[in-house]
C-alpha positions, 0 to 999 in steps of 0.5 A, a space after each residue: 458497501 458497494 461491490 463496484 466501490 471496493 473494485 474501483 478501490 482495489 483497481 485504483 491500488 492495483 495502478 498505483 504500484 503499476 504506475 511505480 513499476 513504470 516510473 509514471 509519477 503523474 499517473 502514481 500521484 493521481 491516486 493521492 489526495 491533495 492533502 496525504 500523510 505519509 508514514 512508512 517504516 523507510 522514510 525519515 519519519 511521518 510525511 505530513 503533507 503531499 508536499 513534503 512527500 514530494 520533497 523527499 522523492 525529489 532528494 530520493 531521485 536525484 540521489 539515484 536511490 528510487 527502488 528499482 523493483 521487477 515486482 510491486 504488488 498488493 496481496 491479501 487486499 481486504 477493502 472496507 467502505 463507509 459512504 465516502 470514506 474507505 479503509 484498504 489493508 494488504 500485504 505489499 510484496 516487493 522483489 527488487 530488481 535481477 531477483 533477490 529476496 522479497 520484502 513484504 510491507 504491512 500496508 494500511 490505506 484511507 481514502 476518501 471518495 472525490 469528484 475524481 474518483 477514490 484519493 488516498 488521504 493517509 498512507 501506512 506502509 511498515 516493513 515486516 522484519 519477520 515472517 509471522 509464525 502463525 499463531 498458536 492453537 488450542 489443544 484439538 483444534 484445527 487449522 483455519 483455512 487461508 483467508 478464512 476469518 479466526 
């Protein structure tokens, strides 16, 4: 696995959301491949085909429903490569807009390496209801550090 992989990875997830942020759907889909699935605890069931994921945004915007969001973000990235596939996982925090509560997405993207650069061939995005408590420990053992593996 390549350092400079897993940073143009993580930079390319980074820009997507920014991208959403600013309503720059050129610059969002730059990130997709042309042959993406879609599956997201929001949407009207698995999007099997970047043009059925357009079709739904277009219905979605003309309807005034696009999420108006003061934050997008990925956290807790963890990114894995193998030659020309990659597997990312993260926590996708979104704070709607003028505050509120936010919401976190458990959010599993594969992407295949192109000409172009890292394209998301199978977005996986599901809406945590409830915060994880955290898992419970032995009698007599100590807590793990964050980020530090179980």
């Amino acid at each position: 696995m390549s350092n400079l992989d897993t940073a143009e990875i993580a930079a390319g997830i980074d820009d997507m959301y920014d991208a959403f942020l600013a309503g720059d759907r050129a610059r969002f889909d730059q990130h997709l491949h042309a042959e993406l699935t879609t599956w997201e605890t929001h949407l009207p069931g698995p999007l099997r085909t970047r043009d059925q994921l357009d079709a739904y945004r277009a219905q979605r915007d003309s309807a005034g429903a696009r999420p108006q969001l003061d934050r997008l973000a990925p956290q807790e990235l963890r990114v894995d490569v193998w030659g020309d596939t990659a597997l990312a996982r993260y926590v996708l925090v979104a704070v709607p807009a003028g505050g509120g509560p936010a919401e976190h997405s458990r959010v599993t993207d594969v992407l295949r390496r192109t000409a172009d650069g890292w394209r998301i061939v199978h977005h996986h995005c599901e809406l945590v209801r409830e915060p994880a408590d955290p898992a419970p420990r032995p009698a007599g053992t100590a807590p793990q550090p964050a980020g530090s593996p179980a």
